[in-house]
C-alpha positions in Angstrom: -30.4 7.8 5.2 -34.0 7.4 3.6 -33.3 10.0 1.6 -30.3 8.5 0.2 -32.2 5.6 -0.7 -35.0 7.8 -3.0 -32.3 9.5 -4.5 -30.5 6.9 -6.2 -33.7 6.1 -7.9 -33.3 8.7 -10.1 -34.3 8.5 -13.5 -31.3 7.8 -15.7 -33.6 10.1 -18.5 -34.0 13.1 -16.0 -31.7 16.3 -16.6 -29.4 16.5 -13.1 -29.2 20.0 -11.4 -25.5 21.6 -11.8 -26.5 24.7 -9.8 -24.5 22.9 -6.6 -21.5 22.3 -8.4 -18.4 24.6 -10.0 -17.7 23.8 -13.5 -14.1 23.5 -14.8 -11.7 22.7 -18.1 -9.4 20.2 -18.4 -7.2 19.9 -21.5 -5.2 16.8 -22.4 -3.2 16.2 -25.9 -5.5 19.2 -27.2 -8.6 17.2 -25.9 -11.1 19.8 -24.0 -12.4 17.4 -20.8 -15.0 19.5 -19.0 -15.8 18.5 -15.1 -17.9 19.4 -12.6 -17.1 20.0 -8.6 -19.4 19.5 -5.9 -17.8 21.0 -2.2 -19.2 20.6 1.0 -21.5 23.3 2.5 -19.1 26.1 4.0 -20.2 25.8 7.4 -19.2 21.8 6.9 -15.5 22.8 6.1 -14.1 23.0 9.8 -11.5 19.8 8.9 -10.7 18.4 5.7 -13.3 16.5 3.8 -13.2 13.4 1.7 -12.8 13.8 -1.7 -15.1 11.0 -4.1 -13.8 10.6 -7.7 -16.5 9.7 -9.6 -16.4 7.6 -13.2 -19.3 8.0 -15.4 -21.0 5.6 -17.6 -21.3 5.5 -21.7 -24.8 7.3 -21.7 -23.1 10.4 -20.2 -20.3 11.0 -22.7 -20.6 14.5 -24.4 -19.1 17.9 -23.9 -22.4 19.3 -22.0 -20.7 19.3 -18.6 -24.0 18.2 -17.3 -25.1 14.8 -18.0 -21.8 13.1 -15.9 -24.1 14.3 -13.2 -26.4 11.8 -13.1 -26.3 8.8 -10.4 -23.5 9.3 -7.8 -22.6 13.1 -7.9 -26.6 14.2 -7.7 -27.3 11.7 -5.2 -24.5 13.2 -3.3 -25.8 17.0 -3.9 -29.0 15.9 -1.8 -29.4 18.7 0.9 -29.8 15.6 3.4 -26.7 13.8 1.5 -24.5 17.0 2.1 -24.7 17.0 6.3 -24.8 13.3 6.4 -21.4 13.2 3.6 -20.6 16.1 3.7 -17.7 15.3 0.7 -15.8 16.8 -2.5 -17.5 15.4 -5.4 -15.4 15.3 -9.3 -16.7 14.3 -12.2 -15.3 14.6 -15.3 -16.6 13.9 -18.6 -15.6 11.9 -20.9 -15.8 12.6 -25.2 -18.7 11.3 -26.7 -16.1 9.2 -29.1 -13.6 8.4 -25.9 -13.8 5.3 -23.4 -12.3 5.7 -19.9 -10.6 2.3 -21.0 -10.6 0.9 -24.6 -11.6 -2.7 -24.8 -15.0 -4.3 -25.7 -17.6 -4.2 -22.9 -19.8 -7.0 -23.7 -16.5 -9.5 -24.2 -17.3 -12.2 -20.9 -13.2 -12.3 -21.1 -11.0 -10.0 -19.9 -7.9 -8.1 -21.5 -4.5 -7.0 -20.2 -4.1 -3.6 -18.9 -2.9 -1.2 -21.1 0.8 0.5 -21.0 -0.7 3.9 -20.8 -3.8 5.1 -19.0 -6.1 6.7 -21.6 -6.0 10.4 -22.5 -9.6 10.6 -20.1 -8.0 9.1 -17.5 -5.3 11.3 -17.5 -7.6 13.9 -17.5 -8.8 12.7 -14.3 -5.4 11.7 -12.7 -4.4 15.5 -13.4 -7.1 17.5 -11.7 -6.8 14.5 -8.4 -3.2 16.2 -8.0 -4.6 19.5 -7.8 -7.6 18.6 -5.4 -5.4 16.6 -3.0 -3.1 19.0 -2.5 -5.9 21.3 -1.0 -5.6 21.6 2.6 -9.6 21.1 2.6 -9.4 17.7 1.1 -8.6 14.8 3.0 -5.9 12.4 1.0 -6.5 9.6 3.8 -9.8 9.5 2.0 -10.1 9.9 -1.7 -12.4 7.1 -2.9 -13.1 5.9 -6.3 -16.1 4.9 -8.2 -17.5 4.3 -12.0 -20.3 2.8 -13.2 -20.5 0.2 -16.4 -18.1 2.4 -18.4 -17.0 3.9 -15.6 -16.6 0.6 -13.4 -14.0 -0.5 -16.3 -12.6 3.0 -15.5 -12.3 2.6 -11.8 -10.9 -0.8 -11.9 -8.0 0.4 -14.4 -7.3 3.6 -13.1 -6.9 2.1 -9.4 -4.5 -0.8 -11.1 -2.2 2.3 -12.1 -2.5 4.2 -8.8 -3.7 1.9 -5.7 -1.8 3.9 -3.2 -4.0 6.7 -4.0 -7.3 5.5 -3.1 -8.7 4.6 0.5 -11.5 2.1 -1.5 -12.8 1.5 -4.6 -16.3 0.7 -5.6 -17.4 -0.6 -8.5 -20.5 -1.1 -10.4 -21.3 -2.8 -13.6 -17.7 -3.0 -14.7 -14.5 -5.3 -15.4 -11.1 -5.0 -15.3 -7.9 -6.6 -16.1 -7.3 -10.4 -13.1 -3.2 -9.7 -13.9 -3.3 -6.7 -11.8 -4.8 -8.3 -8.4 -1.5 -8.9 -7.3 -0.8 -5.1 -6.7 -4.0 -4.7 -5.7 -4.1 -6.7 -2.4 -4.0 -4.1 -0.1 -6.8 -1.8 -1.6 -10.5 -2.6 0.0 -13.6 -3.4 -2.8 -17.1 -2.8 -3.0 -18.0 -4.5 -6.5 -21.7 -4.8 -7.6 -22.9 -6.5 -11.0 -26.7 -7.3 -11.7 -26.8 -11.0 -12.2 -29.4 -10.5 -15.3 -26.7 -7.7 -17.0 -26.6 -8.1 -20.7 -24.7 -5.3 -21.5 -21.8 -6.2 -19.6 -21.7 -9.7 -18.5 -22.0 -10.1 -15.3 -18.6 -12.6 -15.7 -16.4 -9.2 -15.8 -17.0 -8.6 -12.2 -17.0 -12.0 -11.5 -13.4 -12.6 -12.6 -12.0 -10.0 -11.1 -13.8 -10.8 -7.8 -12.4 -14.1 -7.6 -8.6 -12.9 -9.0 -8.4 -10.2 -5.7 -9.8 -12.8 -3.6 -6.6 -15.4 -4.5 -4.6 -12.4 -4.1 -5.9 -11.8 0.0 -7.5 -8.5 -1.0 -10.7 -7.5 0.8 -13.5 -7.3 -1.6 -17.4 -7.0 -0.6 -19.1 -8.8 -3.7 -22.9 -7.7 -4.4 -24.4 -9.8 -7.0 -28.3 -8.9 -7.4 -30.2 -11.8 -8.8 -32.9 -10.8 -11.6 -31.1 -7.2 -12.4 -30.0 -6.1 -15.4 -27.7 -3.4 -16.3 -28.8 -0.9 -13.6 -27.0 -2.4 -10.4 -25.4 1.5 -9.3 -29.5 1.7 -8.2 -28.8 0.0 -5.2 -24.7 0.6 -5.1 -25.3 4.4 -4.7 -27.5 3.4 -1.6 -27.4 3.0 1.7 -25.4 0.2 2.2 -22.8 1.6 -1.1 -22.0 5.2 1.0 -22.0 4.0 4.6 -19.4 0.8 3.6 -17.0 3.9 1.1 -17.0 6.6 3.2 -15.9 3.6 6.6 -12.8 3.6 5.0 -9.3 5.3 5.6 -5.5 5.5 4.1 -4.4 6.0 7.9 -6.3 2.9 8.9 -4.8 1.4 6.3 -1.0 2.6 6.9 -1.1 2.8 3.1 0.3 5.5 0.2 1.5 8.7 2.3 0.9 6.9 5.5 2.7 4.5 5.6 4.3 2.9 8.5 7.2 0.6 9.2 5.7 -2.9 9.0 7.2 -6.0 11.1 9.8 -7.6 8.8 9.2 -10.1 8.4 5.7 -11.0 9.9 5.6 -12.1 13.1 4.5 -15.8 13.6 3.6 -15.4 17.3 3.0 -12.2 19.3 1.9 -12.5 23.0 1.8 -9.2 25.1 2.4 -8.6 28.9 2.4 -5.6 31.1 4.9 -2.9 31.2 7.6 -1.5 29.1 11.1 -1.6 28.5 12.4 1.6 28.1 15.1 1.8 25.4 18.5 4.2 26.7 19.8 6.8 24.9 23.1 4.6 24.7 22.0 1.0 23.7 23.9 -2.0 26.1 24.2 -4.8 23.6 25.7 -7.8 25.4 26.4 -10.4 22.4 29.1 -12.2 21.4 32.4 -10.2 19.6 31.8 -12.9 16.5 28.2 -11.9 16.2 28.8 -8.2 16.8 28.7 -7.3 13.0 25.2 -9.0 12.4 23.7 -7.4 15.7 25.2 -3.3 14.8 22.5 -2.5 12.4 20.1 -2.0 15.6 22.2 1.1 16.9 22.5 2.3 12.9 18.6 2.2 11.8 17.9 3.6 15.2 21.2 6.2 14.6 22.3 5.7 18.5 25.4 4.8 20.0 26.0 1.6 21.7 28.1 0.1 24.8 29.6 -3.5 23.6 29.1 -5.3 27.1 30.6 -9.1 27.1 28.7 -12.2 26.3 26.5 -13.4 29.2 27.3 -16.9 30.5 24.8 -19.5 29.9 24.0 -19.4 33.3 22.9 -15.5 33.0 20.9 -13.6 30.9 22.4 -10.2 31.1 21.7 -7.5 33.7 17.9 -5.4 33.9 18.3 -2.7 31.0 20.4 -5.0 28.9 19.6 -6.4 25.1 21.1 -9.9 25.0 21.7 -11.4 21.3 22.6 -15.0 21.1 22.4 -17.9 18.6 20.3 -20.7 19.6 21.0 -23.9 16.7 18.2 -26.3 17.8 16.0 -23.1 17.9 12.1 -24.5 16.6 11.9 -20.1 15.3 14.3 -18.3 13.4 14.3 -15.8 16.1 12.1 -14.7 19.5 12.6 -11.2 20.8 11.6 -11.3 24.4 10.8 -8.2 26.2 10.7 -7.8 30.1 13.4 -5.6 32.2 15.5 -6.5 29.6 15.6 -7.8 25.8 16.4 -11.3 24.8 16.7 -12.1 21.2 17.6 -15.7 20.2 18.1 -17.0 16.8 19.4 -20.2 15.4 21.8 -18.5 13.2 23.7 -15.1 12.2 21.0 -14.1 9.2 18.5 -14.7 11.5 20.0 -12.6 14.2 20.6 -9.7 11.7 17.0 -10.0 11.1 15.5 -10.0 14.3 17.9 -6.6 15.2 15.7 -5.7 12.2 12.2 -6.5 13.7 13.1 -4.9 17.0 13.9 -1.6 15.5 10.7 -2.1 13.7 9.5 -1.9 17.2 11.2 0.5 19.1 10.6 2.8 16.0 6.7 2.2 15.9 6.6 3.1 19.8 7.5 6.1 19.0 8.9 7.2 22.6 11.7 4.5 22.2 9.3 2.5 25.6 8.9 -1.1 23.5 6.0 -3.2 25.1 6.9 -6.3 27.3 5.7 -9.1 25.8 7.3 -12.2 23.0 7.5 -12.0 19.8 8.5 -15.4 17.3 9.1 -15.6 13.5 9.3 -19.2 11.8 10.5 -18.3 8.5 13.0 -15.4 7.4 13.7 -15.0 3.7 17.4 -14.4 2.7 18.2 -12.5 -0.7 16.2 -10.0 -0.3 16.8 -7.5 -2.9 16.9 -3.8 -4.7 18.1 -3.0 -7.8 18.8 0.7 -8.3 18.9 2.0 -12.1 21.9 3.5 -14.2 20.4 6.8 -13.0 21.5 6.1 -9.2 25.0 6.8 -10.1 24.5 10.4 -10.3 23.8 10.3 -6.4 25.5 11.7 -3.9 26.4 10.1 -0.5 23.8 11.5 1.6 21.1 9.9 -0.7 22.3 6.4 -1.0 23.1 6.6 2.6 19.4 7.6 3.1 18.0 5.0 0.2 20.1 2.2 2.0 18.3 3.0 5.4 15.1 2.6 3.7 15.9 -0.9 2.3 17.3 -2.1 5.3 14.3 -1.2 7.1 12.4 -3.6 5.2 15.0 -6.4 5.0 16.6 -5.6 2.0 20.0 -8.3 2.0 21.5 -6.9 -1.0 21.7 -3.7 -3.2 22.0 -3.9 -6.9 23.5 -1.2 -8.8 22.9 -0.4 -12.4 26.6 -0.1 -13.5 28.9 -2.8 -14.0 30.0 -3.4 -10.3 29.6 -1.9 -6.7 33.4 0.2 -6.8 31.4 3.3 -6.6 30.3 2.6 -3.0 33.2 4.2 -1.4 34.1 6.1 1.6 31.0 6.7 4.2 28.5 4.9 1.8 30.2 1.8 1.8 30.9 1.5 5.1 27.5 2.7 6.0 26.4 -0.5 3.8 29.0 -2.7 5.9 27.3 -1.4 9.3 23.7 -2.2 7.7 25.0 -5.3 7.1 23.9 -5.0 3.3 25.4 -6.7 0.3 26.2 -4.4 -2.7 26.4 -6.2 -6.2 26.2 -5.8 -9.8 22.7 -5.9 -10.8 23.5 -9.0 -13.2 24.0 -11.0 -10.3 20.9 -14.0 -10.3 18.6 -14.1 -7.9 18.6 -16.9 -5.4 16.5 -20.1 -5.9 12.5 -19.5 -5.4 13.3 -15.8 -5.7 9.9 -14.0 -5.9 10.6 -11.2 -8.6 8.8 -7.8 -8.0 9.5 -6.2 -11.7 8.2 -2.5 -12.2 5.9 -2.3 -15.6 5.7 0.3 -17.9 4.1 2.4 -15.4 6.2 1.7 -12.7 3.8 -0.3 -10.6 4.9 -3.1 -8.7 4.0 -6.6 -9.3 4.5 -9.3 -6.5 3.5 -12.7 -6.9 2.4 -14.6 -3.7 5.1 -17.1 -2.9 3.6 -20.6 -2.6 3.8 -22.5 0.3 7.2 -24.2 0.5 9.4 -25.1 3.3 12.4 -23.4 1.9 12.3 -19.3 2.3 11.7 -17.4 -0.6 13.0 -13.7 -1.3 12.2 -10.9 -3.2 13.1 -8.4 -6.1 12.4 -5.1 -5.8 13.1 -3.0 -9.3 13.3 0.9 -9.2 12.1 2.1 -12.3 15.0 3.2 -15.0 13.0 6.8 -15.3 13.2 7.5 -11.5 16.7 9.0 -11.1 16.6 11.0 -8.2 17.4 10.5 -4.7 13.6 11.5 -3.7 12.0 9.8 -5.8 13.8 6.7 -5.6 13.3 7.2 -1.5 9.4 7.3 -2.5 8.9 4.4 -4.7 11.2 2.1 -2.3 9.1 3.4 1.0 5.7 3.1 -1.2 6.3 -0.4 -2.7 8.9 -1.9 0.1 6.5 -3.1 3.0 4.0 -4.8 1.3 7.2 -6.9 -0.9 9.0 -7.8 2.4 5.6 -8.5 4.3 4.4 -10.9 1.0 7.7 -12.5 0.9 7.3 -13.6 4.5 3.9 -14.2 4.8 3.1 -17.8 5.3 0.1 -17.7 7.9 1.6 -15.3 10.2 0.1 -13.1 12.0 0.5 -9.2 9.6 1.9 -6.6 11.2 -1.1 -4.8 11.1 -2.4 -7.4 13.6 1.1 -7.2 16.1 0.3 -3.0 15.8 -3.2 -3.6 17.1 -1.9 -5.6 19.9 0.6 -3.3 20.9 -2.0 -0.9 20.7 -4.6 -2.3 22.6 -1.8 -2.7 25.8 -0.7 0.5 25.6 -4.4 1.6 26.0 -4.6 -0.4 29.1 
């Protein structure tokens, strides 16, 4: 690692080497965007690599396809640097009259994010499709980084695509404190000389403080009595080992994502054994509660045996899953898991959802075997919502049927459709929706009270506001933009953009379901 550290004091005068790295052409709106390529060492390619996109600052600009070089991607060609990382490196370079983002650099105040990426950045976006879908790259870990001019970059470019990056580093930059909200999920490394007077060291400072409100994890590195130079130290030691720790699969983000708990569990306590789910689920529940309890059997797509309602002095027989509704209940529900499952809510929404949250489980187990243990939620939000565009109405059955599995995965109450009313859902989809236990409505319906909207922007990114503490539950809106009118890619933006809404919604304290995974984990290790 000593080496790393020599490197990155590099001269920012000195001409870097390009014999390591493969030169290339991007064109965009007639624009010519040269880059360069840096690939591991061939006898470092056994498994896929990690692929680092790399942002340059102002004093590289030109059409040389050398001088983006400098900093990162020729610390990074270091013989020493290649076995320790060994890593795809791109670095495209930016026109000498372009900006990776256009506002002014030395303003201490921030500006909105733009409706369009910039032509450079689009540049950029283009030839990450091509790399990712190498089978030598790694997607679980594309990492992105920029420097001053480049830090503005990164920050933008990750507001428009966070699902894309496994963590973001970035060094004498700013970016826009309206987009922290999507941002939550994404881990930051930000570093900003506190002596910077060409970008004020404010920039970083706002937007440290806007992903903090927003619960993101962000590792700040201000470095008293440094002036616009900071990426010295951020392409270090400490800058490589905390970017390249990092890992979309970790993360269950973007491609990898898994089904979270919905909604988040408030207490999670785990014992030994399992309780092994049959191929024909025995659901002993009440015949009036039987409509709120089928949408276990339909997410989980088996059949069921109806058995009658347990006495209140029984709780079913070993192998059974018991539903009942407990008024004076302190949680919404408790799923308790032993030689048999008891779930007890204190009313039928509540019950729907905790059919919800032990599919969630059974489904995450993977060999249908759900850990014994007890499971609580205080708070379920009702209203939950996803309003399909006009385009949706050139589906067929087996894709709503599909997209309506998806929502009700992630506690999706209601479905709103983009024509006038919901006639359209007929036959198998409808009753598909009845069996889900899902609403379908005109998308002009209102929102409940305290309804947390999730809108799509003009690039189709989701916005989610944190609900604030209340006592009453709070729901969410989740948009599907008007120009996605397919069944695929309206599965895609509902499984990219549903668990974090529903998980947000809920959250009030509880324990994430990233947390309840590691538990389960952790027992079924033992």
């Amino acid at each position: 690692m000593a080496a790393l550290a020599v490197a990155a004091t590099v001269s920012a005068q000195s001409s870097p080497d390009p014999s390591a790295f493969t030169a290339g052409i991007l064109e965009v709106d007639g624009q010519v965007y040269p880059y360069r390529l840096l690939e591991p060492l061939p006898e470092l390619r056994d498994v896929p690599r990690p692929l680092v996109v790399f942002l340059h600052g102002a004093g590289e600009r030109g059409a040389d396809n050398v001088a983006q070089l400098r900093w990162l991607p020729e610390v990074l060609a270091q013989p020493a640097n290649r076995t320790a990382h060994p890593c795809f490196v791109l670095a495209v370079q930016c026109p000498t009259a372009a900006r990776w983002v256009e506002v002014p650099w030395a303003d201490a105040a921030p500006q909105p994010l733009h409706a369009d990426p910039t032509p450079a950045l689009r540049a950029v976006l283009r030839q990450l499709d091509v790399l990712v879908a190498r089978p030598d790259v790694d997607a679980a870990r594309v990492y992105l980084t920029g420097l001053s001019m480049g830090g503005f970059g990164a920050f933008d470019l990750v507001a428009r695509a966070p699902e894309r990056f496994a963590a973001v580093l970035a060094v004498c930059g700013g970016g826009a404190p309206a987009t922290a909200e999507r941002l939550v999920d994404v881990p930051f490394q930000v570093w900003h000389g506190a002596a910077d007077r060409v970008v004020p060291v404010q920039r970083s400072r706002l937007m440290v403080e806007a992903l903090g409100r927003a619960g993101a994890a962000v590792d700040y590195h201000e470095l008293p009595e440094v002036g616009h130079d900071a990426w010295r130290q951020a392409y270090g030691p400490d800058g490589f080992a905390w970017l390249f720790g990092h890992d979309l699969r970790q993360q269950r983000r973007g491609p990898f994502v898994e089904p979270a708990c919905v909604p988040a569990v408030t207490t999670a306590v785990t014992a030994e054994g399992r309780f092994a789910v049959p191929e024909r689920l025995p659901l002993r529940v009440a015949a009036s509660l039987r409509e709120h309890v089928q949408v276990l059997p339909e997410l989980l797509g088996l059949p069921v045996d109806w058995l009658p309602e347990s006495d209140r002095n029984s709780a079913g027989q070993p192998g059974d899953c018991v539903f009942a509704i407990e008024p004076g209940s302190a949680d919404a529900f408790t799923i308790t898991v032993a030689d048999r499952v008891t779930v007890t809510a204190r009313d039928a929404q509540a019950l729907a959802r905790a059919a919800i949250a032990l599919a969630q489980l059974v489904r995450a187990a993977g060999d249908r075997g759900v850990p014994c243990g007890m499971l609580a939620q205080s708070l379920v939000a009702h209203g939950n919502r996803v309003v399909l565009p006009e385009g949706a109405a050139r589906l067929g059955a087996t894709e709503l049927v599909a997209l309506l599995h998806e929502c009700r995965w992630f506690g999706v109450d209601e479905v709103a459709v983009g024509w006038a009313d919901g006639t359209r859902f007929t036959g198998d989809v409808a009753d598909r929706a009845k069996r889900l236990g899902l609403r379908l409505c005109a998308r002009e319906e209102p929102m409940p009270a305290r309804a947390l909207v999730a809108d799509a922007d003009l690039q189709g990114w989701l916005r989610l506001p944190r609900p604030e503490p209340a006592s009453a539950p709070c729901a969410f809106c989740l948009r599907v933009p008007e120009g996605i009118d397919d069944g695929a890619g309206m599965l895609e933006y509902a499984r990219a953009r549903l668990p974090a809404a529903s998980e947000r919604a809920h959250r009030t304290g509880a324990l994430s379901a990233a947390s309840l995974r590691s538990r389960v984990a952790r027992l079924r290790r033992s």
